[in-house]
C-alpha positions as CSV (number, residue, x, y, z in Angstrom):
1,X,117.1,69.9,121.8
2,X,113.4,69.7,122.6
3,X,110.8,68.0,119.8
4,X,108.5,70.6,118.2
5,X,105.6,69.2,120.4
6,X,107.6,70.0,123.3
7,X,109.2,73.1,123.2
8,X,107.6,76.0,125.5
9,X,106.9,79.2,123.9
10,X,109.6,81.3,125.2
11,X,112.0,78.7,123.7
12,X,110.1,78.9,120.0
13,X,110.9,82.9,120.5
14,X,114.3,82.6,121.4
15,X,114.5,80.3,118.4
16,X,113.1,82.4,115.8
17,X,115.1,85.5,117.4
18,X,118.1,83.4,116.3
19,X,117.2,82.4,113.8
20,X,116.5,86.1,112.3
21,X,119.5,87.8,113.3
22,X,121.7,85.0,111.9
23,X,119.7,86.0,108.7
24,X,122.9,88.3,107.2
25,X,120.3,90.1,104.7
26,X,117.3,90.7,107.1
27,X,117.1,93.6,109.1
28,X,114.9,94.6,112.3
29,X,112.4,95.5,110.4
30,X,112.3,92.3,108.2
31,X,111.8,89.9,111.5
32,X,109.2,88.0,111.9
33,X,106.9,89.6,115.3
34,X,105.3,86.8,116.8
35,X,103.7,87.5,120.1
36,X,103.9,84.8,122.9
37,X,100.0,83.7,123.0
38,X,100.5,82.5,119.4
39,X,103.1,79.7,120.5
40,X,101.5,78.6,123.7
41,X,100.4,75.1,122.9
42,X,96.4,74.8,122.2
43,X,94.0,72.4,123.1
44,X,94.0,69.3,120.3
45,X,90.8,67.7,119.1
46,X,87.6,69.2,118.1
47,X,86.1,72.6,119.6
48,X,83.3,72.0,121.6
49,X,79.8,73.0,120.6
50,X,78.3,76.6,122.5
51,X,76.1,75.1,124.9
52,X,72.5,76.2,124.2
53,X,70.8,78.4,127.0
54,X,67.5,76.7,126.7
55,X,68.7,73.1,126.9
56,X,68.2,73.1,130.4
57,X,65.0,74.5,130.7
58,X,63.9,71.3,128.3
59,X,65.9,69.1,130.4
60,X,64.4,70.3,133.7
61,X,60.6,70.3,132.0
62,X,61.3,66.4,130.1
63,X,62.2,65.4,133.9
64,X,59.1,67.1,135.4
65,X,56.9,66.0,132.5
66,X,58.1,62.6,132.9
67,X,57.6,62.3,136.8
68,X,54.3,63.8,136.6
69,X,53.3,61.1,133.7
70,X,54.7,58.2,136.0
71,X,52.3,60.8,139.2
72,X,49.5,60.3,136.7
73,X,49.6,56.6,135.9
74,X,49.8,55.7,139.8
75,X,46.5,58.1,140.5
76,X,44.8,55.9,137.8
77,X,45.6,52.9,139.3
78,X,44.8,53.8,142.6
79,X,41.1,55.1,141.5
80,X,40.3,51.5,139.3
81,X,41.4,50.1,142.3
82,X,39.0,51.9,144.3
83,X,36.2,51.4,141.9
84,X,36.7,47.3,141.9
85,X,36.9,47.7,145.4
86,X,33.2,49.5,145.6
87,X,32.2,46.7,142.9
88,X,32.9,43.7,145.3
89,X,31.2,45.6,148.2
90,X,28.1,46.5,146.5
91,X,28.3,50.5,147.1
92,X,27.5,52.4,143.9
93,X,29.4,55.1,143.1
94,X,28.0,58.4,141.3
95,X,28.2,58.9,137.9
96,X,29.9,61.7,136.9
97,X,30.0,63.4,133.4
98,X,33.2,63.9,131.6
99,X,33.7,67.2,131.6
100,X,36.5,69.3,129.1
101,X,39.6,70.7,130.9
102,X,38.6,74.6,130.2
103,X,35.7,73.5,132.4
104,X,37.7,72.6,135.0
105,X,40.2,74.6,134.9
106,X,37.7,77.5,135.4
C-alpha cells in the first residue's frame, strides 16, 4: 500500500469508494462526493506574490536613469577636461550664463 504522500488521486477515490460502501449504515446518498481536482497533489511551500504590472516599467526607467547618470558624469568629465586643456594653452573660453532648464528646454 502507497504512503498518503504518495498515493495518486484515482487511488484516494477508489479508497474512499471502499471505504463508503463497506459503511453497512450509509447509503448513496450519504457518501462522501469528492471530485478528482481536490486529490491531485498541490504545490507545497508558500504561494507566490501577484507580480505587480508596473514593476517593470520602474525596473526599465532605474536602469535608464542609472545609465544616463553614469552618460552624465562622463560628459562632465570630458568638458573639465576640455576647459584645463584651453587653460594650459592660453585660449579663453566664453562665459556663458547659467541659464534654468524651462529656458532651455524652450
Amino acid at each position: 500500500m502507497p504512503t498518503a504522500t504518495a498515493m495518486s488521486g484515482t487511488y484516494r477515490l477508489c479508497f474512499i469508494g471502499t471505504c463508503a460502501t463497506g459503511n453497512a449504515g450509509a447509503s448513496a446518498a450519504s457518501r462522501p462526493t469528492v471530485s478528482s481536482s481536490a486529490l491531485e497533489p498541490q504545490k507545497r511551500g508558500p504561494k507566490p506574490s501577484p507580480k505587480n504590472p508596473l514593476q517593470a516599467e520602474n525596473a526599465k526607467l532605474t536602469r535608464e536613469n542609472a545609465r544616463l547618470h553614469k552618460k552624465l558624469r562622463r560628459a562632465e568629465l570630458i568638458i573639465d577636461l576640455q576647459k584645463k586643456v584651453s587653460q594650459i594653452l592660453g585660449i579663453t573660453l566664453p562665459v556663458l550664463e547659467e541659464s534654468d532648464d524651462d529656458e532651455v528646454n524652450s
